[in-house]
N, C-alpha and C positions, 0 to 999 in steps of 0.2 A: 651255834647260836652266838649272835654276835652282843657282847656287855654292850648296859645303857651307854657307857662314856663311850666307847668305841663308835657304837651309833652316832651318837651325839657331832662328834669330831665328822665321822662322813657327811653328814646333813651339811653341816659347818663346809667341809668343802665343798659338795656338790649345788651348795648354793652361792658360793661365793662364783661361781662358773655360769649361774644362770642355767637353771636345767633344763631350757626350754630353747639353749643354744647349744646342749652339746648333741652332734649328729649321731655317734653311734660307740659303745666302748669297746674295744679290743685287748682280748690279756695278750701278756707278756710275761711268762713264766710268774712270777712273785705280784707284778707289778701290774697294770694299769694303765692303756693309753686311752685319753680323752681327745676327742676328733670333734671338733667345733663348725659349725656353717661356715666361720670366716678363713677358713683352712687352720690355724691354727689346731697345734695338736699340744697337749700337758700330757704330762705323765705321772702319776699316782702309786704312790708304795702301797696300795693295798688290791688286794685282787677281785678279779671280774664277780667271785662270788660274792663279795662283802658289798659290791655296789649291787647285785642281781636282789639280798635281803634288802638293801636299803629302798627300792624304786620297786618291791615287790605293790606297793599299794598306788605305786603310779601306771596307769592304763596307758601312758603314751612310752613306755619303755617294755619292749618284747624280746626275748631271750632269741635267738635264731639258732645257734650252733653254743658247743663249746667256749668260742672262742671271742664269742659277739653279741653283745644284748644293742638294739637299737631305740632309737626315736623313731614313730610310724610317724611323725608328722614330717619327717624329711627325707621321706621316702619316694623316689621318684616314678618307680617302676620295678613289679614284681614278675618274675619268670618262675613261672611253680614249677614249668617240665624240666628244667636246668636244674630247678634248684638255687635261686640266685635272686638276692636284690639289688636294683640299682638305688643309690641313694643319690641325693641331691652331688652338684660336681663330679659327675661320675664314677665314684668308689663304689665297685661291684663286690657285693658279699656272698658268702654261700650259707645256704639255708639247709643246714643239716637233714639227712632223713626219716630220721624221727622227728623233729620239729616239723618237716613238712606235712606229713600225714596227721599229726596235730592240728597246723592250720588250717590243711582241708576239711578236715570234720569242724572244728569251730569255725570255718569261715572269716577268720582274724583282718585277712587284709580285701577279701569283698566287703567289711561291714565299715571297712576303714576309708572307701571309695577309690581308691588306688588302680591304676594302672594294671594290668594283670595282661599277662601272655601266656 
């Protein structure tokens, strides 16, 4: 569980960044990359988990793998039989197997209107 200050401090980053511009986050052992529409990428000392509690109450941020929670609004194109999303600029991600059998039973990215292969 993450402390109010701790919180507090992420909110404080993740809105200094406009969260409505970052594309998709990616860990990095400890750390944190931020991948932005403008290609621009930051990198964040705290890990993929501490941002997965913080945007748990945000519907536009979805967990895919391990290693990746997205923005479905900068989603370009989903491949459910691969396993794979295209996002906006062409960065292909992969959609874990458990998470995919997740979004086929909720339906996540048909309700999202998105592209689907």
């Amino acid at each position: 569980m993450l402390s109010q200050t701790k919180k507090h401090y992420l909110k404080q980053v993740v809105s200094e960044f406009y969260i409505e511009k970052i594309k998709y986050f990616e860990a990095d052992i400890n750390y944190t990359m931020l991948y932005f529409q403008d290609g621009t990428v930051k990198r964040s000392a705290y890990s993929l988990k501490n941002f997965e509690v913080l945007l748990q109450s945000n519907k536009l941020f979805v967990r895919i793998h391990k290693s990746y929670i997205i923005n479905t609004d900068h989603i370009a194109k989903v491949d459910m039989e691969k396993g794979k999303v295209m996002m906006e600029l062409n960065a292909i991600l992969p959609i874990s197997r458990r998470r995919l059998v997740e979004f086929n039973k909720s339906n996540i990215f048909l309700n999202l209107g998105k592209k689907i292969a």
